[in-house]
N, C-alpha and C positions, 0 to 999 in steps of 0.2 A: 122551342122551334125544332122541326122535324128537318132531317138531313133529307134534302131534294135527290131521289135515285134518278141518277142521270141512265141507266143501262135502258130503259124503253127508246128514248131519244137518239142513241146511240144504235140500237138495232134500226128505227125507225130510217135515219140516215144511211145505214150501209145499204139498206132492200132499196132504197131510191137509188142506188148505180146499178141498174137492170142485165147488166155483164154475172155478177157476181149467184152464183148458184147455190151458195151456202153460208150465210151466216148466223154464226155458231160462239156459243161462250164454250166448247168442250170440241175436245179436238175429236172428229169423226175416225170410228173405226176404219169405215170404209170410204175409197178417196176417191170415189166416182163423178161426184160432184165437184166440177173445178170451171172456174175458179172458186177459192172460198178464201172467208175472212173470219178470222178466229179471233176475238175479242177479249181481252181483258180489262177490269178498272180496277183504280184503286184510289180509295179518296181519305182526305184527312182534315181535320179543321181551319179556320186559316184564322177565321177570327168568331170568338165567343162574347155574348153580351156577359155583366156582370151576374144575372141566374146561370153563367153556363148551357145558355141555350148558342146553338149554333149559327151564328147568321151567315158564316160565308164558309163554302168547300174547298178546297181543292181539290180537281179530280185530273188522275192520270189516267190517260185511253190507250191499249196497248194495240192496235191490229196486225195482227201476221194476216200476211197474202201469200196465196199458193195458187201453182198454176203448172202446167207444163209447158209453160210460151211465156215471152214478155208481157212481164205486169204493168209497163212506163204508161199506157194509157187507164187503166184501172186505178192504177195508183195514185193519181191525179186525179181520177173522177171520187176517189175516198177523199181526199185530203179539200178538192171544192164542197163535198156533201157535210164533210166534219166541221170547217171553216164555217159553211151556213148555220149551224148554229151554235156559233162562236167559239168551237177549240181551236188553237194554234197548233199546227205541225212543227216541233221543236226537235224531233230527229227522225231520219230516215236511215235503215242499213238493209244491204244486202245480206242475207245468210242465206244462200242455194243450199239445197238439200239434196242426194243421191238426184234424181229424177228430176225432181220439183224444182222452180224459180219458187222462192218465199222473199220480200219486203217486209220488214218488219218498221210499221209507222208508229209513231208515240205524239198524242196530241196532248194539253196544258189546258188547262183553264179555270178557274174559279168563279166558280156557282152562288148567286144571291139568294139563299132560300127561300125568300120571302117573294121576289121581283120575278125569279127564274135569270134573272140577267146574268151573262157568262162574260167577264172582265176576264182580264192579261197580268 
């Protein structure tokens, strides 16, 4: 069984918060476009049938926010659009940068590859 890429679903969700003017897996040269959300994953197996085929993921979603204004409403319009298709927001930090407000979100979830279903 084939490891289910979660990163289309993941883009698909952040362009639904209509706020947000860039999202990106690679951090932009140029910082014209703000807000933006810069994404990373990282997934790993949770459970394998006995061929070693993969039947369930775990995938960590990393999003950094930037902005030069308060992100408190943005940031909540990610965390409802991530939640819709079943990641858990398991931490939230502030790291401001020179200029920029940045939130840095980390969603949880584990992926059925076969179902697409996203458990806790």
């Amino acid at each position: 069984m084939t490891r289910y890429n979660i990163k289309p679903d993941v883009v698909t969700s952040l362009k639904s918060v209509t706020e947000l003017k860039l999202v990106s897996a690679d951090y932009p040269k140029d910082w014209t476009k703000m807000p933006a959300a810069i994404y990373s994953t990282k997934a790993k197996p949770n459970k394998t049938d006995l061929s070693k085929n993969e039947l369930l993921t775990e995938w960590t979603i990393k999003i950094d926010l930037y902005h030069s204004k308060s992100l408190s409403d943005i940031q909540q319009k990610v965390i409802d659009s991530m939640k819709a298709i079943g990641f858990k927001n398991t931490a939230t930090d502030d790291a401001n940068t020179d200029a920029l407000k940045r939130v840095i979100l980390t969603f949880r979830g584990i992926v059925d590859n076969q179902t697409l279903f996203v458990y806790q």
